[in-house]
N, C-alpha and C positions, 0 to 999 in steps of 0.2 A: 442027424436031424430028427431022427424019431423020439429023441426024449426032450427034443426043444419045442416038441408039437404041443404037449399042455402048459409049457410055459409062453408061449404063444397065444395061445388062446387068448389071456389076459392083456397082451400086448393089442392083441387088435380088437377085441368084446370090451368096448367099455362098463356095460354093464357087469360082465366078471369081473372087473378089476373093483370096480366100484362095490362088490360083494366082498373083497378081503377085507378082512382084519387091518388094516392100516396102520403103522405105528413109522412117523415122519420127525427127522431131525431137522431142524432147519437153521441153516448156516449162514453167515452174512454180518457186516456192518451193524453194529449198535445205529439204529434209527431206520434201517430198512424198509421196518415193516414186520418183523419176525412178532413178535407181543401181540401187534395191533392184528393182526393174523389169526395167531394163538388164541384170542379171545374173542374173536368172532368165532372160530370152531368152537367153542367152549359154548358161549352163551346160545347158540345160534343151531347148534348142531350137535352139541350133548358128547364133545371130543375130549379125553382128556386131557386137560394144558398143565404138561409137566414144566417146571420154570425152573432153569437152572440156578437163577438167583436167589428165587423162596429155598428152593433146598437148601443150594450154600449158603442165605442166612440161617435156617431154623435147625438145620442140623452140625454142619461144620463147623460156621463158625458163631454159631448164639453166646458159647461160653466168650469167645473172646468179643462179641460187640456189650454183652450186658458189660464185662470188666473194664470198658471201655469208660462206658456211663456210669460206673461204682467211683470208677479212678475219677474223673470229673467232678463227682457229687462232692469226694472227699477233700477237695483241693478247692472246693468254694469258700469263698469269704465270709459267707454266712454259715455258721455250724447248725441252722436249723435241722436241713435234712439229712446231712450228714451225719448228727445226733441220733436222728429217726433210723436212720440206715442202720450205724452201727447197735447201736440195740436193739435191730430185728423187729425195730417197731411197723416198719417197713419195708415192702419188696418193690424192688426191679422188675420190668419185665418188658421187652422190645412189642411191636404191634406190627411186624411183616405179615404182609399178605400178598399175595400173585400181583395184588393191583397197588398194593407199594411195599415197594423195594426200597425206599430210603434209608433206614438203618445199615442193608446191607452198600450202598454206595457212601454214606454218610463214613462208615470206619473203614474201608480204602483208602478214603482219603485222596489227597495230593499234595507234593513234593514243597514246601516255599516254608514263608517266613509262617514260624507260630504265633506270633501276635495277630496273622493278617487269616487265623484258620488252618494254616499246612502243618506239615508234618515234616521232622527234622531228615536227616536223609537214609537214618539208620531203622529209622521207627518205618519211615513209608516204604521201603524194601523190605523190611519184617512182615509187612501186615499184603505187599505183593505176591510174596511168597505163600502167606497164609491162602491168599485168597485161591493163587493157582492150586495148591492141592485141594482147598475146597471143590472148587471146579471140576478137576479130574476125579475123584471120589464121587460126586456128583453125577458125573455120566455114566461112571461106570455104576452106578444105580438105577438108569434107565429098563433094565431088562425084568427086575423086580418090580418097579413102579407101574412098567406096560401089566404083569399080570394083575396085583393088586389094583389096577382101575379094572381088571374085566371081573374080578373076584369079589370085590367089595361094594364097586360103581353101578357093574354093570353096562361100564366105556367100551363098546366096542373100536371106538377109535382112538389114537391115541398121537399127540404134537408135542413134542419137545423142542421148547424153546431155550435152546442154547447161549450161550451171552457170547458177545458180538467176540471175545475171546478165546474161542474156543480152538481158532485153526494154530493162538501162542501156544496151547499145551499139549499139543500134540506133536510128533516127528509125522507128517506129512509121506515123507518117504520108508517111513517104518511099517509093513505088514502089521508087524508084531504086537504095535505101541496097544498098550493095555485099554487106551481108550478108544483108539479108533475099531480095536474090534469086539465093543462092549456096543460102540456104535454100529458098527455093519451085522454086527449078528442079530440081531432085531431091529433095526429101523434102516429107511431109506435115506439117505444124507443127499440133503437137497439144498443147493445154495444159488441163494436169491441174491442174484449179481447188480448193484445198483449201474445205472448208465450215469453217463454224465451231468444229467440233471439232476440223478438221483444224489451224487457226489455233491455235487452244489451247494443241493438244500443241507443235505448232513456239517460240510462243513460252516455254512453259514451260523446254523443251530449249535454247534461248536464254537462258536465263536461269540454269541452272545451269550450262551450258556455253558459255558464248558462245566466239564462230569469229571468226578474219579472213573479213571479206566483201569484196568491192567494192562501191560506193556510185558513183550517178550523181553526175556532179560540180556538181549543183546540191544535190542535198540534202546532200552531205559539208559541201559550203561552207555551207551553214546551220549545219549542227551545231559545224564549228569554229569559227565567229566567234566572237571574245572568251576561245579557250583559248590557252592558252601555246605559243608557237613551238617550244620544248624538250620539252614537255610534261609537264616536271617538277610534281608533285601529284597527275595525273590518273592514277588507276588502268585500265590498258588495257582489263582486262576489264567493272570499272564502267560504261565509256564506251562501250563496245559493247552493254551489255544498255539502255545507254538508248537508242541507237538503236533495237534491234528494231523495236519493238511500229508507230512509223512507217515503218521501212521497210516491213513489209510492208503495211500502207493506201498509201506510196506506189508500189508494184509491182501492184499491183495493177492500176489502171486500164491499167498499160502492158505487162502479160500481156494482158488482155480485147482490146486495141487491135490486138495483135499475134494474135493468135488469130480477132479478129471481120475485120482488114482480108488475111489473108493464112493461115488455117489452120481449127480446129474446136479445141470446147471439150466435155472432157470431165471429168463431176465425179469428184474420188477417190473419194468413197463409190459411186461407180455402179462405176469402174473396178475399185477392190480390193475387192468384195462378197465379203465370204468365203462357200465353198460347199465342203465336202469332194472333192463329186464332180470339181467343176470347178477346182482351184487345188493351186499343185505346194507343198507344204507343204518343211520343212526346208532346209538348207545353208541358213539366214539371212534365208532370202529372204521369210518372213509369206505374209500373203495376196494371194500374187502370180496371178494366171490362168494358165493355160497361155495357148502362142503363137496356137494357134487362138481361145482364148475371148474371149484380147486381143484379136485383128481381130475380131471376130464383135460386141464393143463397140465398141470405135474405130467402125466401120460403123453400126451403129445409131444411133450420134452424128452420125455424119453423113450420113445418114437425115431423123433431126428437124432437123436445120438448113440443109438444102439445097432442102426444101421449098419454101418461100415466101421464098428469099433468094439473089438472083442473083448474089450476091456470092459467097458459100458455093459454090453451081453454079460459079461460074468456077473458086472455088481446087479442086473436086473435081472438072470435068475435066481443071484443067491435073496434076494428082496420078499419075490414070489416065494420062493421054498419057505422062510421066513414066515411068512402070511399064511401059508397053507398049514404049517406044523403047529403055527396060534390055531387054528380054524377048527383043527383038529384036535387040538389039547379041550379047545371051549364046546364040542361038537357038535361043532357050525358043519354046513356041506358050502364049499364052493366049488 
């Protein structure tokens, strides 16, 4: 007990905890909340909001969404720009930022007929594939990007918003998996568990608007057996809303898995509790918390479940060690 006494401190001083260096994964369902989150810390609280999807477009995959839109230009009917293009008269060039992400959703893609928008079935499994090693190179970038925000920014805090995909490119039960310990060795892995209203809304918003996802390649390969190699009939969007409502029963257990063997779980309802007093309203951002009220939750989370669970205990003090070795590289005292 005596060397769990300063990693204690932090567990019951909320002000100590509130003094670390901070750097948060956050785990969870595309629509959660995790962005809408991310950028209230950001705008609100001077945090840095690392986005797994700006990364994955502007650095993994830029080369293949611009060839995307070269290949496009070249195959139009009119050779105006085409003409431009090929004579270097003019350049390409994508416009991703934190607050859009469309190019990178736009070349994912999904699965159906190409007249109707989709992708044949060999092309949208190339470009699923593309995207999961984007993803995983991506995280395992997170430990260079925490220092560069305290180096460059001068971020003492630090949110990585992971895409709602993150629990398919991991082994879950693997210690070892390249990415889950690029994530536990600098940040805390916190998944924000929707309830069932949370569930609702998401699939609802699925369902009028259905998204390119990525899909673990075990459940894609269920769903495509017996569609067309072309995918000529199936409508892109049709085929996505009938995925949803499985996908997210099957994310589920593999959020919990990743949260119970390597992070803390905390509900959206407890997280985005709306409170006048306590929550930065406007610029988009709903019932976001301030950055203190956020730790002051996240904490109490991991409160209740470090109690009686030495598993929990491990991943919060390897968290705090984490926090104290930033504190001390940046020479901070907490």
């Amino acid at each position: 007990m005596k060397d769990d006494a300063p990693i204690d401190r932090y567990l019951t001083d909320l002000d100590a905890f509130l003094a670390l260096p901070q750097a948060i994964t956050l785990l969870g369902m595309s629509g959660v909340g995790k962005t809408m989150l991310s950028t209230a810390l950001r705008r609100r609280a001077e945090w840095f909001h690392y986005s797994a999807d700006y990364r994955i477009g502007t650095r993994y995959l830029a080369e293949h969404i611009l060839d995307n839109i070269k290949y496009k230009i070249m195959r139009m009917a009119d050779p105006f720009v085409a003409d431009l293009l090929r004579s270097d008269s003019i350049y390409i060039n994508h416009n991703i930022s934190v607050d859009n992400l469309d190019p990178v959703s736009t070349f994912l893609g999904m699965y159906g007929d190409p007249d109707q928008g989709g992708l044949d079935m060999a092309t949208f499994l190339e470009r699923q594939a593309l995207y999961a090693w984007g993803e995983r190179e991506s995280m395992k970038d997170t430990g260079r990007f925490i220092a560069k925000a305290w180096n460059i920014y001068r971020c003492g805090n630090f949110i990585n918003d992971a895409s709602g995909s993150l629990c398919e490119i991991v082994d879950p039960d693997d210690p070892e998996d390249p990415v889950i310990g690029a994530l536990r060795g600098e940040t805390l892995i916190l998944y924000i568990r929707a309830g069932q209203a949370d569930e609702d809304a998401l699939k609802e918003r699925a369902e009028s608007d259905p998204k390119p996802l990525y899909y673990h390649p075990a459940f894609i390969d269920r769903h495509l057996a017996g569609q067309p190699a072309d995918g000529r009939s199936v409508g892109p969007k049709d085929f996505a809303r009938r995925l949803f409502p499985d996908l997210v029963q099957d994310r589920k257990p593999r959020y919990q898995a990743l949260a119970d063997n390597y992070g803390f779980t905390i509900d959206a309802a407890a997280l985005f509790t709306p409170d006048p007093d306590l929550t930065d309203g406007g610029d988009s951002c709903g019932p976001v918390p301030r950055a203190d009220t956020f730790l002051e939750r996240v904490l109490q989370a991991i409160r209740d479940q470090v109690a009686d669970n030495p598993v929990a205990r491990g991943n919060w003090t390897a968290y705090v060690n984490a926090c104290r070795t930033r504190a001390e590289r940046r020479g901070l005292a907490v």
